[in-house]
C-alpha positions, 0 to 999 in steps of 0.5 A: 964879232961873235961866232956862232958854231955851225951846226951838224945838218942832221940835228935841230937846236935843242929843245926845251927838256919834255917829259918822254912816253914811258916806252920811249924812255925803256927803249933808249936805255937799249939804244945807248947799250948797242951806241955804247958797244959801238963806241966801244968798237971804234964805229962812227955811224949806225943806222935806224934798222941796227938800232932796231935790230938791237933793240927788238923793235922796228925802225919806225920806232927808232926814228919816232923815239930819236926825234923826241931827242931832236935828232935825225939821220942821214939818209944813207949815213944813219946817225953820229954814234958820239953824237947819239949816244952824248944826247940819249945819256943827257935825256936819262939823266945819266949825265948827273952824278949818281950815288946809289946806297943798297940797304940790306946786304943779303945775297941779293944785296951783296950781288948788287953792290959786286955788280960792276955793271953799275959803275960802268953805266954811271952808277956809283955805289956808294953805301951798302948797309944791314941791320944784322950786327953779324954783317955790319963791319964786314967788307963786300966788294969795296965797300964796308958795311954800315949800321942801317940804324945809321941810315940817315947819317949814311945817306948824307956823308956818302951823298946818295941820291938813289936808294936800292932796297933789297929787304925782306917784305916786314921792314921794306915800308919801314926802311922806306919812309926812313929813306924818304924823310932823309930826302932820298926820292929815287928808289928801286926796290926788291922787296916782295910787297908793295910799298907806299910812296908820296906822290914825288917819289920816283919808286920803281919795284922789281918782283923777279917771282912775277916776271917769272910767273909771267914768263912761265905762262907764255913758255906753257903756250909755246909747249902747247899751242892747244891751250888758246884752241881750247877757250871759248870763242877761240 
């Protein structure tokens, strides 16, 4: 006789992996911050309106994004903490084993590899590297730090599969088609220029300087409304 385990009522059999909307996927990164503090706390149940509390966004959204999942609460019970959290983590990915090498061990670099923030979210930083010989050798947090003219050979013993560069703009391309050649086709990158990748590479850049220009630009509206009254056809 074959047994066949009963099934939380609340959940539909998983489906097939589907590709997410963007937006989706950046507010489940939220959800699976506010599940995991939960977890944390020793709470069992959470309802859509926490969950979009947390998270900045409306309920509604919660419930559209969390049944991309195949998961739905119940109605005055909300949604199984555990439960949620195991199948946002698996939709992300964060279920594989992830080894992410830093090249470039500046002060961005060095902050980078001390974040402890990283491990915690199921990111293990595996190697950090520099070009200056004034660095390599030196220890940072728990790592040492190795030649970059040792990249590829790096990149295979540590097994990383994710590369952060935080590089200045003159070599980012460079360091970056060495990254791509060695089979590394996840990267984040700091570097102040933009960066060509072929079309299967997963290239995500962060420029500080312009979320601040962007921040900048809303924080003068908020000092001085007159600024939208002033425009044509305002």
């Amino acid at each position: 006789m074959v047994l066949i385990p009963a099934q939380n009522p609340q959940e539909r059999p998983a489906e097939p992996a589907r590709e997410l909307p963007p937006a989706t996927v950046s507010r489940l990164t939220l959800y699976l911050r506010t599940l995991n503090t939960l977890l944390a706390e020793g709470a069992e149940s959470v309802s859509s309106e926490a969950l979009a509390e947390s998270a900045g966004v409306g309920s509604a959204n919660v419930r559209k994004d969390l049944s991309h999942l195949g998961s739905y609460g119940t109605r005055g019970v909300g949604y199984d903490v555990a439960n949620l959290s195991s199948r946002i983590a698996q939709a992300l990915g964060l279920t594989h084993e992830w080894r992410v090498a830093i090249v470039g061990a500046g002060n961005l670099g060095r902050a980078l590899a001390r974040y402890a923030g990283f491990e915690s979210r199921g990111f293990h930083v595996a190697a950090l590297l520099d070009a200056d010989q004034m660095v390599i050798g030196t220890e940072i947090g728990w790592l040492r730090v190795s030649d970059v003219a040792n990249l590829e050979p790096v990149l295979a013993s540590t097994r990383a599969n994710m590369v952060v560069l935080a590089l200045p703009a003159a070599v980012a391309q460079g360091i970056c088609d060495r990254v791509v050649a060695a089979g590394v086709h996840s990267i984040l990158s700091f570097a102040p220029v933009a960066l060509s990748v072929p079309e299967h590479v997963n290239l995500r850049k962060v420029d500080m300087a312009t979320e601040l220009q962007i921040l900048a630009y809303h924080a003068q509206r908020l000092q001085d409304p007159g600024l939208d009254a002033d425009r044509p056809g305002a």
